[in-house]
Residue frames relative to the residue before (quaternion, step in Angstrom):
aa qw qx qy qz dx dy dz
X 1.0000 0.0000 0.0000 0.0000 0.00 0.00 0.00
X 0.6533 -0.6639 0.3516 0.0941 2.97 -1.00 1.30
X 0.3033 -0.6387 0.6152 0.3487 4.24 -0.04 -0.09
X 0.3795 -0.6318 0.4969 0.4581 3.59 -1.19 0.32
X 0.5064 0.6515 -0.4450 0.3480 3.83 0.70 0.52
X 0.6753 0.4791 -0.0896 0.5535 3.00 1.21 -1.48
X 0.4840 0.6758 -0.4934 0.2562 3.61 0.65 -0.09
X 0.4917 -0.5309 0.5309 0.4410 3.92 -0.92 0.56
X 0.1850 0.7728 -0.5512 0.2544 3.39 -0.87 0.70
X 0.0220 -0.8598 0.5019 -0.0918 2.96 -0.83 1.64
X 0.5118 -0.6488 0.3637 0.4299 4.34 -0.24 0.80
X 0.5072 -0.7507 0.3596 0.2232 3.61 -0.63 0.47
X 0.2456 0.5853 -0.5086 0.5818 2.91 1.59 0.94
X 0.8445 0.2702 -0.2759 0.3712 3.11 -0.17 -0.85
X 0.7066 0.4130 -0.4406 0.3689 3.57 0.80 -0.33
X 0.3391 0.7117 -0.4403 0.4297 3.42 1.42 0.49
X 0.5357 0.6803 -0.1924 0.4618 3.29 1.41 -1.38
X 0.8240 0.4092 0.0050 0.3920 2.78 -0.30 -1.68
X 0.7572 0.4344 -0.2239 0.4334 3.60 0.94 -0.64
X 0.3342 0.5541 -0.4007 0.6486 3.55 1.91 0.09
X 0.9200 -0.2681 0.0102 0.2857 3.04 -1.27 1.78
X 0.6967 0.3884 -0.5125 0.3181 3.55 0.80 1.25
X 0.6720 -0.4932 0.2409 0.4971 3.04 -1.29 0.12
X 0.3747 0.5748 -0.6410 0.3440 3.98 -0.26 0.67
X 0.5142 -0.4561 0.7207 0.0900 2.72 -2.63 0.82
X 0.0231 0.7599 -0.6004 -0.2482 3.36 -1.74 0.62
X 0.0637 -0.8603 0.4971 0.0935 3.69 0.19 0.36
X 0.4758 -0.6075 0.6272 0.1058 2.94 -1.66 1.45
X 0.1472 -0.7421 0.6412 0.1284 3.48 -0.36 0.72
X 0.4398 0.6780 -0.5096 0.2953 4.14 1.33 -0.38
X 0.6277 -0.4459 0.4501 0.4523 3.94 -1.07 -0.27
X 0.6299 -0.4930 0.4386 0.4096 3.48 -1.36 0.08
X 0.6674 0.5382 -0.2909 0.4247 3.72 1.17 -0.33
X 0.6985 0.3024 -0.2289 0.6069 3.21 1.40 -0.30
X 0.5293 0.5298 -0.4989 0.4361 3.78 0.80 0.13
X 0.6404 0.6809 -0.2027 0.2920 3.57 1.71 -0.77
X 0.6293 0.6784 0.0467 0.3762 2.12 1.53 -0.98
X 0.7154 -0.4187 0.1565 0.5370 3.07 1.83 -1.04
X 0.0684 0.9246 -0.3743 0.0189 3.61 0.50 0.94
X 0.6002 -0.3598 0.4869 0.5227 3.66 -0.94 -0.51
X 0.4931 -0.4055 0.6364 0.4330 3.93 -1.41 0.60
X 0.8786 0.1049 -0.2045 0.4186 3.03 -2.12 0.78
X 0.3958 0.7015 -0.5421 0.2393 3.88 0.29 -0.50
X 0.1763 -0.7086 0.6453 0.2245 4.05 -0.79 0.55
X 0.0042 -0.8012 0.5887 0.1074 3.96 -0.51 -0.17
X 0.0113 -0.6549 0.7258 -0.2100 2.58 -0.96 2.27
X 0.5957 -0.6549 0.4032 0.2317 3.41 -0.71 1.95
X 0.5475 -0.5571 0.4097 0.4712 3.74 -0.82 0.51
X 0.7615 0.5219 -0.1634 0.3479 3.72 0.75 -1.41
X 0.6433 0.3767 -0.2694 0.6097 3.28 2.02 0.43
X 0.5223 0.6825 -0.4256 0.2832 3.43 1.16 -0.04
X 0.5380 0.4613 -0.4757 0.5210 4.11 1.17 -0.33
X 0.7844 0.3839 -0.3934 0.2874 3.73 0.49 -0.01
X 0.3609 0.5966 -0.4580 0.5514 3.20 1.73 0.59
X 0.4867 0.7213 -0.4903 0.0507 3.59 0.39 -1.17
X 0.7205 0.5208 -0.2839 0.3593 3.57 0.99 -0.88
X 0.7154 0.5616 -0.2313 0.3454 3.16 1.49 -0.91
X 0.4301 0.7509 -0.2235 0.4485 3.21 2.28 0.02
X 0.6167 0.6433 -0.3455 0.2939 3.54 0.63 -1.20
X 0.8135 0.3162 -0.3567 0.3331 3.64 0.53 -0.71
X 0.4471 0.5794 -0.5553 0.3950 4.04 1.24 0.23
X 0.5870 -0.5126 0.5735 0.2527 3.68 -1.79 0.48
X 0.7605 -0.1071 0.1849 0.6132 3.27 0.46 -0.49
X 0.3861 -0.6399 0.6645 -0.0008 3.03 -1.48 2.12
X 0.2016 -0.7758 0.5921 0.0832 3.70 -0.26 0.85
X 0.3678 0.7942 -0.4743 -0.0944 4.57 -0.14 -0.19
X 0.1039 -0.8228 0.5530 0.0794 3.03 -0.90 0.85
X 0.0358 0.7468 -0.6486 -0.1429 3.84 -1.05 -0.36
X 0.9085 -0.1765 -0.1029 0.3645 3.15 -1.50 -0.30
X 0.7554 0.1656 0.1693 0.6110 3.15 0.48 -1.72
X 0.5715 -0.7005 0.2402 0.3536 3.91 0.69 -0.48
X 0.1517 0.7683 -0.5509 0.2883 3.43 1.75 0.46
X 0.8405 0.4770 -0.0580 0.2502 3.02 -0.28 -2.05
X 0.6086 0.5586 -0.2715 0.4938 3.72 1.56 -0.98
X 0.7021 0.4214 -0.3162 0.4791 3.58 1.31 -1.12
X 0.7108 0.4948 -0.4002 0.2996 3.57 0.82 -0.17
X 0.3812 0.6167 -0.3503 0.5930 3.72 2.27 -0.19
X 0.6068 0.6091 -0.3501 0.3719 3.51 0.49 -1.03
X 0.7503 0.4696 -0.1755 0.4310 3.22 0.52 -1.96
X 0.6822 0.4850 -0.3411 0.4278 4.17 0.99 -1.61
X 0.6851 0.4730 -0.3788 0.4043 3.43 0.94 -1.07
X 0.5919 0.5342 -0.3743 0.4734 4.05 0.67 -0.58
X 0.5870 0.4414 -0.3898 0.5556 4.13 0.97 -1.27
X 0.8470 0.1623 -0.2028 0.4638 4.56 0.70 -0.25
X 0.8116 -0.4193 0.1779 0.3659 2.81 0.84 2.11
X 0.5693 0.4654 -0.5088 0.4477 3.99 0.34 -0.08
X 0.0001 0.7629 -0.6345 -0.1244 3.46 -0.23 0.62
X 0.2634 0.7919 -0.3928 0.3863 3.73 1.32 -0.45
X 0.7922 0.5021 -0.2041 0.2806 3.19 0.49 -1.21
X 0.1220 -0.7616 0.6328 -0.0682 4.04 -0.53 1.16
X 0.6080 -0.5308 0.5860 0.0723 3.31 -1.58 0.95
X 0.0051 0.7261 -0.6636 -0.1799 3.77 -0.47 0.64
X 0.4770 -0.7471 0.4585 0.0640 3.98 -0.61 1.13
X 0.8348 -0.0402 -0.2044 0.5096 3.63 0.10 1.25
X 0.6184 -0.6319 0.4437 0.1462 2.91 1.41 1.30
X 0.6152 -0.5460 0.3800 0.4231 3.99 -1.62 0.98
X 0.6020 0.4981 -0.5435 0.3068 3.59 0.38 -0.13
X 0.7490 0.4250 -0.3278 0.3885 3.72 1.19 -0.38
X 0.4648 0.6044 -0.4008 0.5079 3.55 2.32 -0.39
X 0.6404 0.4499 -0.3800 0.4930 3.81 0.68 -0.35
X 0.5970 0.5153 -0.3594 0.4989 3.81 0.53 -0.82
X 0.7966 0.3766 -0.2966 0.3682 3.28 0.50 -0.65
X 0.4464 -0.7268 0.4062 0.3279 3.28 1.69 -0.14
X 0.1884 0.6780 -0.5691 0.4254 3.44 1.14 1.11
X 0.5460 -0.6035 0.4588 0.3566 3.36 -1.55 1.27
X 0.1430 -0.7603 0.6296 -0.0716 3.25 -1.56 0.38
X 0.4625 -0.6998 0.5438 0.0223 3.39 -1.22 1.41
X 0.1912 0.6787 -0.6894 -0.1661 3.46 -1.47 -0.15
Protein backbone atom coordinates (compact mmCIF):
# COMPACT_ATOMS: atom_id res chain seq x y z
CA UNK A 1 0.00 0.00 0.00
CA UNK A 2 0.91 3.00 -1.30
CA UNK A 3 1.46 6.42 1.13
CA UNK A 4 -0.93 9.14 0.01
CA UNK A 5 2.38 10.78 -1.33
CA UNK A 6 3.70 7.97 -3.07
CA UNK A 7 0.60 7.18 -4.86
CA UNK A 8 0.89 6.93 -8.91
CA UNK A 9 -0.68 10.03 -9.73
CA UNK A 10 -1.08 12.05 -12.54
CA UNK A 11 -2.54 16.21 -12.89
CA UNK A 12 -5.74 16.18 -14.75
CA UNK A 13 -4.51 17.83 -17.51
CA UNK A 14 -2.87 15.21 -18.46
CA UNK A 15 -5.33 12.56 -17.80
CA UNK A 16 -7.49 14.63 -20.03
CA UNK A 17 -4.65 13.96 -22.52
CA UNK A 18 -4.09 10.75 -22.31
CA UNK A 19 -7.70 9.67 -22.08
CA UNK A 20 -8.52 11.13 -25.75
CA UNK A 21 -8.46 8.06 -27.89
CA UNK A 22 -6.73 5.42 -25.71
CA UNK A 23 -7.43 2.46 -24.40
CA UNK A 24 -7.89 3.66 -20.57
CA UNK A 25 -10.80 3.94 -18.03
CA UNK A 26 -11.76 7.08 -16.03
CA UNK A 27 -13.69 6.36 -12.94
CA UNK A 28 -15.52 8.56 -10.62
CA UNK A 29 -15.08 6.95 -7.46
CA UNK A 30 -17.73 10.14 -6.09
CA UNK A 31 -21.45 8.65 -5.27
CA UNK A 32 -24.15 8.43 -7.85
CA UNK A 33 -25.44 11.84 -6.41
CA UNK A 34 -22.47 13.60 -7.06
CA UNK A 35 -21.42 11.90 -10.37
CA UNK A 36 -25.04 13.44 -11.24
CA UNK A 37 -24.47 16.08 -10.54
CA UNK A 38 -21.45 16.80 -12.59
CA UNK A 39 -18.58 14.74 -13.90
CA UNK A 40 -15.60 14.74 -16.28
CA UNK A 41 -16.80 13.89 -20.24
CA UNK A 42 -16.59 10.14 -20.68
CA UNK A 43 -16.02 9.47 -16.86
CA UNK A 44 -17.84 5.88 -15.82
CA UNK A 45 -18.80 6.17 -11.95
CA UNK A 46 -18.25 3.28 -9.94
CA UNK A 47 -18.78 4.39 -6.14
CA UNK A 48 -15.51 3.82 -4.16
CA UNK A 49 -17.44 1.08 -1.87
CA UNK A 50 -18.27 -0.84 -5.13
CA UNK A 51 -15.12 -0.61 -6.91
CA UNK A 52 -13.39 -4.24 -5.45
CA UNK A 53 -16.43 -5.67 -7.13
CA UNK A 54 -15.58 -4.25 -10.42
CA UNK A 55 -12.00 -5.46 -10.08
CA UNK A 56 -12.40 -8.15 -12.75
CA UNK A 57 -14.07 -6.07 -15.18
CA UNK A 58 -10.88 -3.75 -15.10
CA UNK A 59 -7.95 -5.86 -16.25
CA UNK A 60 -8.15 -5.32 -19.95
CA UNK A 61 -7.84 -1.09 -19.96
CA UNK A 62 -3.96 0.29 -20.07
CA UNK A 63 -4.41 2.53 -17.63
CA UNK A 64 -7.28 2.85 -14.89
CA UNK A 65 -7.34 6.64 -14.53
CA UNK A 66 -9.82 7.57 -10.79
CA UNK A 67 -10.64 10.56 -9.75
CA UNK A 68 -13.39 12.23 -7.38
CA UNK A 69 -13.96 15.29 -5.77
CA UNK A 70 -10.97 16.83 -4.43
CA UNK A 71 -8.60 13.61 -4.27
CA UNK A 72 -9.10 11.84 -0.85
CA UNK A 73 -11.18 9.16 -2.23
CA UNK A 74 -9.17 8.59 -5.82
CA UNK A 75 -5.89 7.92 -3.68
CA UNK A 76 -7.62 5.40 -1.65
CA UNK A 77 -9.10 3.41 -5.23
CA UNK A 78 -5.65 3.87 -6.45
CA UNK A 79 -3.96 2.14 -3.50
CA UNK A 80 -7.13 -1.15 -3.21
CA UNK A 81 -6.91 -1.52 -6.90
CA UNK A 82 -2.78 -1.87 -6.88
CA UNK A 83 -3.15 -4.30 -3.20
CA UNK A 84 -5.52 -6.63 -6.42
CA UNK A 85 -2.87 -6.52 -8.86
CA UNK A 86 -4.10 -3.52 -11.21
CA UNK A 87 -1.00 -1.85 -11.21
CA UNK A 88 -2.45 0.17 -14.31
CA UNK A 89 -4.06 2.10 -11.94
CA UNK A 90 -3.01 6.16 -11.37
CA UNK A 91 -4.58 8.80 -9.14
CA UNK A 92 -6.08 11.84 -10.98
CA UNK A 93 -4.69 14.79 -8.37
CA UNK A 94 -7.15 17.57 -7.36
CA UNK A 95 -9.91 15.56 -8.03
CA UNK A 96 -13.23 17.32 -10.35
CA UNK A 97 -13.02 20.29 -8.29
CA UNK A 98 -9.58 20.96 -10.05
CA UNK A 99 -10.95 19.20 -13.67
CA UNK A 100 -13.65 22.00 -13.54
CA UNK A 101 -11.20 24.87 -12.45
CA UNK A 102 -9.34 24.04 -15.15
CA UNK A 103 -12.24 24.24 -17.43
CA UNK A 104 -12.00 20.66 -18.66
CA UNK A 105 -15.16 19.41 -20.59
CA UNK A 106 -17.71 18.03 -18.42
CA UNK A 107 -20.94 15.90 -18.35
CA UNK A 108 -24.02 15.70 -16.21
Amino acid sequence: MFAPEEVPSISVQEAHQRFIGEKCLLIDVRTPEEFAAGHPAGARNIPLAELPAHVDKLTEHHEIYLICQSGGRSVIATNALHERGLTQAINVTGGFLDWQGKGLPTEQ
